[in-house]
Every structure is written in C-alpha cells, then in structure tokens.
C-alpha positions as protocol buffer text, in pm:
chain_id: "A"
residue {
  index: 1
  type: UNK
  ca { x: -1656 y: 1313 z: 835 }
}
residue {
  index: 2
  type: UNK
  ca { x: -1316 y: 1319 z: 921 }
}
residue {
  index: 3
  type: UNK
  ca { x: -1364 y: 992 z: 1132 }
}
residue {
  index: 4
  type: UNK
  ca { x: -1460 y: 828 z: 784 }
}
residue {
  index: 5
  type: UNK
  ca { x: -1137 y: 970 z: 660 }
}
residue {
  index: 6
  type: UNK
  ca { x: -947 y: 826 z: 880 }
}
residue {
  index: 7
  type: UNK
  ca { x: -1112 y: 505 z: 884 }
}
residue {
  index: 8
  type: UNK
  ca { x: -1008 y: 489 z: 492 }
}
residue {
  index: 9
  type: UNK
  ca { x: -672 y: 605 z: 579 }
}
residue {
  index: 10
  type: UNK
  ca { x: -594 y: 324 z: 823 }
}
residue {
  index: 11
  type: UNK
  ca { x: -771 y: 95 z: 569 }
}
residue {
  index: 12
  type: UNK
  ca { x: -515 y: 194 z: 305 }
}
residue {
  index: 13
  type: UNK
  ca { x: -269 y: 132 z: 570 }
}
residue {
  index: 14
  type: UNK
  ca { x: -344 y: -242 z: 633 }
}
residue {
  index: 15
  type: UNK
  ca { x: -368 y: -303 z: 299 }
}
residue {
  index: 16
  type: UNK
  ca { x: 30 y: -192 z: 278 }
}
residue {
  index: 17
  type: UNK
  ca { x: 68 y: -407 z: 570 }
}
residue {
  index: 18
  type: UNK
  ca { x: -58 y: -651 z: 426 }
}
residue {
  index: 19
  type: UNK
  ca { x: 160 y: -650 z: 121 }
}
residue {
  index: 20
  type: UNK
  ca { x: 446 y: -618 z: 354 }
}
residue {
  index: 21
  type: UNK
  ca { x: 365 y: -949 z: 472 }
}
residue {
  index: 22
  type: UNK
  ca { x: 300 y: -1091 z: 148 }
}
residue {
  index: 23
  type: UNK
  ca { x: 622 y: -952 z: -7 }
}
residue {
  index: 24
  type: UNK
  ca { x: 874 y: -1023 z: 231 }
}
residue {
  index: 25
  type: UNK
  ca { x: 721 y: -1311 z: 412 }
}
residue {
  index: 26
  type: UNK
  ca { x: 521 y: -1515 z: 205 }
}
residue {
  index: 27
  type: UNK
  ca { x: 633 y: -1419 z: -123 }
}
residue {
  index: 28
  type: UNK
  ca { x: 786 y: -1840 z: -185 }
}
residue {
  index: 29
  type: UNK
  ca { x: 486 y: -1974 z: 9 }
}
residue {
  index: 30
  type: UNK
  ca { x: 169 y: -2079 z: -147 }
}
residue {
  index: 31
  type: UNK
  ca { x: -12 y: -1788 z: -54 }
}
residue {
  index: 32
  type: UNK
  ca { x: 221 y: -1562 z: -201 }
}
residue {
  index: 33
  type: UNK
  ca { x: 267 y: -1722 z: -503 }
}
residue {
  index: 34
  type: UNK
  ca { x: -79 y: -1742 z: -538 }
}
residue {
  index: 35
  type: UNK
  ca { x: -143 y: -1324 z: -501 }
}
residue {
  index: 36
  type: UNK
  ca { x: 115 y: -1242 z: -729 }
}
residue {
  index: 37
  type: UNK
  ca { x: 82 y: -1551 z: -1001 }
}
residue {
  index: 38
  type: UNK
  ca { x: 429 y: -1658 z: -960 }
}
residue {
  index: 39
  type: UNK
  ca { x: 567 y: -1993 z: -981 }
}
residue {
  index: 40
  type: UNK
  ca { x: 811 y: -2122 z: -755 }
}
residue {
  index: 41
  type: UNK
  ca { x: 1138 y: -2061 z: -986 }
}
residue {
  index: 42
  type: UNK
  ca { x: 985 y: -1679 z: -1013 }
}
residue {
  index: 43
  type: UNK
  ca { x: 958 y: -1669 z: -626 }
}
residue {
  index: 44
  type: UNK
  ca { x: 1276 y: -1793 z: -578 }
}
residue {
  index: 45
  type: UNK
  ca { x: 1453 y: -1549 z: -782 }
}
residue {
  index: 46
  type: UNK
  ca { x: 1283 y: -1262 z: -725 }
}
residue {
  index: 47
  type: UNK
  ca { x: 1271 y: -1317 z: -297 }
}
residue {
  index: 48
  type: UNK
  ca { x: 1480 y: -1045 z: -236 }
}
residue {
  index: 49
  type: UNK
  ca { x: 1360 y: -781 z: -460 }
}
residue {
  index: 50
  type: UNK
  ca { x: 998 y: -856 z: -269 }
}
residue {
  index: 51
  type: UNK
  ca { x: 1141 y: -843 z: 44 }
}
residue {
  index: 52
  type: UNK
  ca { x: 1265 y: -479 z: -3 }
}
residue {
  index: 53
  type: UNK
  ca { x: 978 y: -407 z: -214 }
}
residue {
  index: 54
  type: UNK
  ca { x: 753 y: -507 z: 81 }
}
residue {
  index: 55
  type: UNK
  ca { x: 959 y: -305 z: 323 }
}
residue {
  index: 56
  type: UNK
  ca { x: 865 y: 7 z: 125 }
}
residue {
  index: 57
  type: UNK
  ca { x: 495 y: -121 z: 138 }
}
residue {
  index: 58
  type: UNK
  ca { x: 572 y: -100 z: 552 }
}
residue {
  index: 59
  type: UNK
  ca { x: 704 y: 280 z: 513 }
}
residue {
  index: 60
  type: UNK
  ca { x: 406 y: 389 z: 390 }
}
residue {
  index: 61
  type: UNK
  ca { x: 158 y: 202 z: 620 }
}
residue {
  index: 62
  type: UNK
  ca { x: 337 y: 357 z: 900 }
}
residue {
  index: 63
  type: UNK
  ca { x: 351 y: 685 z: 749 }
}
residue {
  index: 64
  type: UNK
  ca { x: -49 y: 689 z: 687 }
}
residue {
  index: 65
  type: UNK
  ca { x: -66 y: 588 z: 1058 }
}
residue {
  index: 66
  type: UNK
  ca { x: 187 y: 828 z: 1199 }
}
residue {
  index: 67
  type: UNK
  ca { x: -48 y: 1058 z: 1010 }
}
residue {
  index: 68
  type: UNK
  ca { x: -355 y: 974 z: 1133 }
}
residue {
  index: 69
  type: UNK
  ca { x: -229 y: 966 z: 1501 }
}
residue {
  index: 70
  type: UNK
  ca { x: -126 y: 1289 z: 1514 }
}
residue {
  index: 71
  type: UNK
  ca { x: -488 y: 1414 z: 1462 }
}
residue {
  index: 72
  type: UNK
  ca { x: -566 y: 1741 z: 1286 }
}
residue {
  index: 73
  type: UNK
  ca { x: -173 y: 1804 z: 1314 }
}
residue {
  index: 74
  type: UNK
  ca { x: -101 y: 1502 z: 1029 }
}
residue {
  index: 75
  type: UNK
  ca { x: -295 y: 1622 z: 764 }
}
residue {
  index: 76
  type: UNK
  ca { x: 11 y: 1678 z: 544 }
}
residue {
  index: 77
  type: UNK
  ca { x: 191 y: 1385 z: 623 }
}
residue {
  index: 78
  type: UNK
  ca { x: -182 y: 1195 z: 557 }
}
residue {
  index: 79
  type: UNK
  ca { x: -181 y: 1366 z: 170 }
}
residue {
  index: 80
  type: UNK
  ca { x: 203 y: 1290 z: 129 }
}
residue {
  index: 81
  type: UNK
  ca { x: 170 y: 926 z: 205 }
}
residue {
  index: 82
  type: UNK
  ca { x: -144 y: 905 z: 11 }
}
residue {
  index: 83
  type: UNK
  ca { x: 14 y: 1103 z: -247 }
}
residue {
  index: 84
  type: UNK
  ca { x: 311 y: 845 z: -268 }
}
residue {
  index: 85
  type: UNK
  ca { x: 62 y: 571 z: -257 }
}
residue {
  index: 86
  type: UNK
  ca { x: -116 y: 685 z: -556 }
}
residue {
  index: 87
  type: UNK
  ca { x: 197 y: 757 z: -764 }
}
residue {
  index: 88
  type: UNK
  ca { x: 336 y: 373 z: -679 }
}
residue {
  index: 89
  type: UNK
  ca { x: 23 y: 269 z: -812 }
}
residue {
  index: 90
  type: UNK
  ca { x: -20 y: 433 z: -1103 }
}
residue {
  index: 91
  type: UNK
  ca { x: 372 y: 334 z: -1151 }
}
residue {
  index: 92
  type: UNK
  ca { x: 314 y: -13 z: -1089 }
}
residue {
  index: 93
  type: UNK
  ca { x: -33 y: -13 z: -1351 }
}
residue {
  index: 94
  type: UNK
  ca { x: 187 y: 69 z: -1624 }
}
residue {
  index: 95
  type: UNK
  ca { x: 456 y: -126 z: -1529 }
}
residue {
  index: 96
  type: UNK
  ca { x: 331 y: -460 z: -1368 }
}
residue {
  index: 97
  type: UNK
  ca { x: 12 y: -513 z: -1389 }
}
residue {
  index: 98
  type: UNK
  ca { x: -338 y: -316 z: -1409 }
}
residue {
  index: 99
  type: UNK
  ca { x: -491 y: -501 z: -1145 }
}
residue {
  index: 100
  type: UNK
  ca { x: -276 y: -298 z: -907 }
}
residue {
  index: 101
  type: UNK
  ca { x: -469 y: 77 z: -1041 }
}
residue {
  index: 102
  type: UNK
  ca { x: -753 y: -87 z: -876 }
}
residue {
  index: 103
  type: UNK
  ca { x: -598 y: -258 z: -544 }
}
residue {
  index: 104
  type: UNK
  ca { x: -391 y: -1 z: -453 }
}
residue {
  index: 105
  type: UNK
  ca { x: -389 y: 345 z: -628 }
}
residue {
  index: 106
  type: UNK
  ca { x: -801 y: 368 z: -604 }
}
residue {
  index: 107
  type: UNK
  ca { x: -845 y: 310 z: -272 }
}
residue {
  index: 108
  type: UNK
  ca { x: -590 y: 574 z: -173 }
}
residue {
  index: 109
  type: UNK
  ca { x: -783 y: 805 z: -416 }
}
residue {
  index: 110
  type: UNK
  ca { x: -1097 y: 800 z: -185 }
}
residue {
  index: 111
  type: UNK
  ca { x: -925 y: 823 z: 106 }
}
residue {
  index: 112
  type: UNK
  ca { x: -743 y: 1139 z: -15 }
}
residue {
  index: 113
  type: UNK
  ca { x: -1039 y: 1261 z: -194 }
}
residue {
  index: 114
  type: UNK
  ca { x: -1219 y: 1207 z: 201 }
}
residue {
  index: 115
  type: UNK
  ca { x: -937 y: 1345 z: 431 }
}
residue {
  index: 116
  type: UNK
  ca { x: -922 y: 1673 z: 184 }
}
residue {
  index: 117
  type: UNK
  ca { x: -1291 y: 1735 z: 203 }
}
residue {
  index: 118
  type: UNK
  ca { x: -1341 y: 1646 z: 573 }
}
C-alpha cells in the first residue's frame, strides 16, 4: 500500500511541477494563456505575480519529494506538504476559481487519505 501512496504523492508532485512551469514559464505563451483563460494584456500584467506564484508551486513539489525519498522517515514532511497543498486549494476555490478544488486540493486529499492509511 504504501507504494500506491507514494505513487500519488509524486503524482501530486508533478502536477506542482507542472504549474511551476506553467506559471513562471509559460504563463504569456499560448499554452499558458490557454490553462489559465487569460488574454495577453492579463498575462502581461500579471507575469510576475505567476512567476512567484509558480515558484511556491516548486516548494511544494520538492517538499512532497523530499518526503517521499526519505522513506518511512518523511511521513510528516509527506502530511505537511499535503496538508499545505490542500489548504492552497481550498484557498484558491474560494478565491480564484472552483476548478482548482478539483485539480489540485482533491488529488492531494487521496494521496493524504493513502499515505495515512498505508
């Protein structure tokens, strides 16, 4: 079980990563306008708020890994990260946009809901 865990750990990971790379590198570029339904006067002023928004999104993605590398040892750092993950979603549900509750906050649910039982 606790490889599943894992496995949904580093999945929440990537998906961080992957905002990471959508925030601060592609948030002006098609693809990032695209994700986040901006147009390119929104991009444009709002580049460097992504970019250290995105950052964060990198914390956390190394955080969850950190976690899961150091094996039964990382358990807390696994549920603080998740923890955090959750919490920014919920936050950015209410704030931004709903769609968010679902791409981020419930797939860190699972995971946490997996690493605590396993």
């Amino acid at each position: 079980m606790m490889w599943i865990a894992n496995g949904l750990v580093l999945l929440v990971a990537a998906l961080h990563a992957y905002f990471l790379v959508l925030e601060m590198f592609l948030w002006d570029k098609p693809a990032g306008m695209k994700a986040f339904g901006l147009t390119p006067e929104q991009a444009a002023a709002t580049k460097v708020m992504a970019g250290n928004q995105g950052l964060y999104n990198g914390f956390l993605a190394a955080g969850l890994v950190w976690g899961v590398l150091l094996g039964e040892a990382g358990l807390a750092i696994k549920l603080f990260f998740l923890g955090c993950v959750i919490v920014a979603g919920i936050y950015g549900a209410a704030t931004a946009s709903r769609k968010i509750l679902w791409v981020q906050a419930l797939p860190a649910c699972v995971a946490l809901l997996c690493v605590v039982i396993a």
